[in-house]
N, C-alpha and C positions, 0 to 999 in steps of 0.2 A: 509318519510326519504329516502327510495329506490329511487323516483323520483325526489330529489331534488342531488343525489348523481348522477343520470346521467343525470342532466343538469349540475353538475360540470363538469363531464365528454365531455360532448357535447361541451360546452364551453371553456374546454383546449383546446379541437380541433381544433376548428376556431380560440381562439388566437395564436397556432402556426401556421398555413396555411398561416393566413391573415398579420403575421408581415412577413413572406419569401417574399408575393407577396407586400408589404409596402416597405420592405429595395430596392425592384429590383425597384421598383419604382421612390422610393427616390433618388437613387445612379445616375438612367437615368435621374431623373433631374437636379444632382447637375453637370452631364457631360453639358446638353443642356447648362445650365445656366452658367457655366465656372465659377460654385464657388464650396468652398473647401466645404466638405463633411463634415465638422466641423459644417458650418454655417447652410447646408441644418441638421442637427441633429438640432439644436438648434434652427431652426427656425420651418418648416414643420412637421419634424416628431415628434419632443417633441411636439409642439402642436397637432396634430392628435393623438397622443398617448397620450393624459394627458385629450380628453375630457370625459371620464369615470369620473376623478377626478372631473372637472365641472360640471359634472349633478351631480352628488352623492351631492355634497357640496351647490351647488345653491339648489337642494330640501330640504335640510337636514336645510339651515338658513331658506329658508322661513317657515319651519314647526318650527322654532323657537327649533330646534333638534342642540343647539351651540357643545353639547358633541361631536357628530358626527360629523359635519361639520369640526370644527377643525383638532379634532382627525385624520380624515379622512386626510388634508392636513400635518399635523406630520408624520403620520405614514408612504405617499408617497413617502416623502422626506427621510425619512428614511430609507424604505426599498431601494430605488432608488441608496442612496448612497451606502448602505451596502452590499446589495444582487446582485441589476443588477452591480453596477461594482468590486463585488468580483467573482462574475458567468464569467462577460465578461471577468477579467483577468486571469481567471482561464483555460477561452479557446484561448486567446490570449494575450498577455502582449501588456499594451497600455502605449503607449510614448504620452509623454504632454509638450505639446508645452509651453514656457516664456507666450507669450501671454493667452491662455486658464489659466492657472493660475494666473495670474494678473489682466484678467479682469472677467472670466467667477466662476471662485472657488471662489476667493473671493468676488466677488457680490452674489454667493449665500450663502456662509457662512453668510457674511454683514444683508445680509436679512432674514435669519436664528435668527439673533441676533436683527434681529428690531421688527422683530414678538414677541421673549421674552419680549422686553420693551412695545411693546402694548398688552400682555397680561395683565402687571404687573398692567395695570391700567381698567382691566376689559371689557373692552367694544371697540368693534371696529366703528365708526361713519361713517356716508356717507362721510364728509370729507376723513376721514381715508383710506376709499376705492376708495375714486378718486386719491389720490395720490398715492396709489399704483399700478392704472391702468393707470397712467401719469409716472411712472417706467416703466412699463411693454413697454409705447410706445418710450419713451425715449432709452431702451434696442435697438428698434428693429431698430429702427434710426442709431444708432452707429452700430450696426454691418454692415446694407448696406452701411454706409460711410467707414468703413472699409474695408469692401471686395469690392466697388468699386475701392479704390486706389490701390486693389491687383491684378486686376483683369486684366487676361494675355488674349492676341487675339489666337483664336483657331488656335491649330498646321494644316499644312495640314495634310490631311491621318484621321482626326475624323472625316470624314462624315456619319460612319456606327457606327451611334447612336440611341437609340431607340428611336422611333417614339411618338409623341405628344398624338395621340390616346393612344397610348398601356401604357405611363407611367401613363397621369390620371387615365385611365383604373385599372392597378394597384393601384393605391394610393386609388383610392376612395374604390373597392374592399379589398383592405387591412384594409385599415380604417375603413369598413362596418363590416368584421368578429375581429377587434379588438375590434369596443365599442361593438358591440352584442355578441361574446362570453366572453367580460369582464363583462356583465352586468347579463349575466347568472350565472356566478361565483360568482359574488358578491349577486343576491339575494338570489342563493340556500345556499351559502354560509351562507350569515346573518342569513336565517331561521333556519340551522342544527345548526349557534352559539346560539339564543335565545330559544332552547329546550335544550341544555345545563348550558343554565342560567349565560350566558355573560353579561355583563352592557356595554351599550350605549358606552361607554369611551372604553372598553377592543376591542367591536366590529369594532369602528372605525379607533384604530391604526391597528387591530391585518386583522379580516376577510375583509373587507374594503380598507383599506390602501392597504393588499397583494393583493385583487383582481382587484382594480382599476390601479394597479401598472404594472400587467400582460403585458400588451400590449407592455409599455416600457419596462419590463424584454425580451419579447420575443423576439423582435425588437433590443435589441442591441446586446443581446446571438448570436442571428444569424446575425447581424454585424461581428461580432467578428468570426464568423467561419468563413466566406467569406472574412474575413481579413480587414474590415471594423474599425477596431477600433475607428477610430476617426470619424466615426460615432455615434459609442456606447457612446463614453463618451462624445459630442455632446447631444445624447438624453436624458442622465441625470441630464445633467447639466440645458440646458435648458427648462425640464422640472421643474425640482427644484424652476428654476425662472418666470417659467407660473405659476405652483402651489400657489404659493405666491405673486404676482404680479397680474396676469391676474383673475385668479381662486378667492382666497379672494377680490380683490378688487371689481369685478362686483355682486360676493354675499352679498356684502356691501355698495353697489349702492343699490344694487335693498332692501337689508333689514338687518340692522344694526345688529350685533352680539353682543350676551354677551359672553365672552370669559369665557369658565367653566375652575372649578380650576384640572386642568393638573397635574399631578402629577411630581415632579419635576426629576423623573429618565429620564422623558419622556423628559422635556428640556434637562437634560444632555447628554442623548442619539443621539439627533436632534443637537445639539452643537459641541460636542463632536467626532460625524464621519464627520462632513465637516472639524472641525479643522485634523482632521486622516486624509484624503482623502489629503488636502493640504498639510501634513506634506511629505506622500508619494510622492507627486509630486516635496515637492522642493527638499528634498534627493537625488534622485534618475531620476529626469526627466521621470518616468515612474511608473506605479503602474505592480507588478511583478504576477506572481501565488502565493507566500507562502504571498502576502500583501492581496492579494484579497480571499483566505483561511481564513485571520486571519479576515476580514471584517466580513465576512460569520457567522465564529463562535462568534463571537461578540452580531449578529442579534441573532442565535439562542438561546445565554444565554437571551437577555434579553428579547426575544419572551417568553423562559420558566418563567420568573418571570412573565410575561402580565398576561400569562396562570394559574399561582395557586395563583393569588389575589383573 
């Protein structure tokens, strides 16, 4: 137990180090590239930050472990919406853009609710999974047709940008302490939950979900310090829609799931805070501190019911 609590430890570590030197990364190349800092979230870093949830969930279907694999993708999506953007507004209040609501919240809400209907029928099929990895490239499509038609010729006076070495440099090192202290967390993790006598289901929303999830929390936390916002809510969002998209559907390529029965708080839950998320944004054009508080507290009530099933 001792040694599995300081590789949690070990493991916080490198997920905070490695999302500083991710966001410096990310931000240098959303300047090189002359796109908005929305797109590079949604496109690069929610993917580099969401391949924890990939490995976890590719091993978990092929060992025929549907509890988990799932659960695992629930529980991302969840903490993603609740935790990393009530933490991120909590250190910065993020303003949301017409567009990011119209296509990027309600696409994940959208997909949120189509996951529900392919549960309802048990089983996810290799069809199943290819059109949701024909989503996933169709997404990626549309966003570069969009930010090419936005996309402005460099001011003079940006020539003192960071350099091509230094930003891969960073991203891949970011990226390298984000799955490997995510992946430390999530097995010491798992271990200390099943000496406590967790089930498959509890461990996947609960130790799982939070630990795979790290990367993205820490990545848009510190977004949002450095004023990044629409970075942070960038990397939630399109994580949410890798999660579900790219994630399930090549675990579903490669080995068709049985979808276990979820327990229906857990869909409410998953439903429930992207309808919340979008309600804040049409309101208000922004998600505030007392929204991103109330997210927060939300997550932890219904973490404590996870906890004393």
């Amino acid at each position: 137990m001792i040694l599995n609590l300081v590789f949690l430890l070990v493991g916080f570590c490198l997920v905070i180090w490695g999302a500083d030197k991710f966001t410096d990364g990310a931000c240098g190349l959303a300047r090189r590239w002359r796109v908005s800092e929305l797109v590079i979230g949604l496109t690069v870093v929610s993917i580099g930050t969401s391949l924890p949830e990939l490995i976890v969930s590719l091993l978990s279907s092929i060992q025929d472990s549907g509890d988990m694999s799932i659960g695992n993708i629930m529980g991302s999506n969840i903490f993603n919406t609740m935790v990393i953007v009530g933490c991120s507004a909590m250190v910065m209040r993020i303003c949301v853009s017409p567009v990011v609501m119209k296509r990027d919240m309600v696409l994940s809400l959208s997909l949120s609710g189509l996951l529900w209907l392919v549960a309802i029928q048990g089983r996810i099929t290799r069809m199943g999974g290819a059109c949701l990895f024909a989503l996933f490239c169709l997404y990626l499509l549309m966003l570069a047709y969009n930010e090419r038609k936005k996309r402005q010729p460099q001011a003079v006076g940006q020539s003192a940008q960071m350099d091509y070495w230094r930003i891969c440099l960073y991203i891949l090192i970011g990226m390298g302490c984000l799955v490997g202290g995510g992946n430390l967390l999530v097995n010491s993790g798992t271990e200390l939950a099943r000496m406590w006598g967790m089930s498959e289901r509890v461990i996947g929303l609960t130790i799982l979900a939070c630990g795979t999830s790290l990367p993205e929390l820490a990545t848009s936390v510190v977004a949002a310090r450095k004023g990044r916002a629409e970075l942070a809510l960038g990397n939630v969002l399109g994580s949410n829609i890798f999660n579900i998209t790219f994630v399930l559907g090549l675990c579903n390529l490669m080995s068709p799931t049985q979808i276990p029965n979820i327990a229906l708080l857990d869909w409410v839950v998953l439903l429930g805070s992207g309808v919340l998320l979008l309600l804040f944004a049409v309101t208000g054009r922004k998600i505030n501190r007392l929204e991103g508080f109330l997210l927060l507290a939300l997550y932890v009530a219904y973490l404590s019911k996870l906890v004393m099933q």
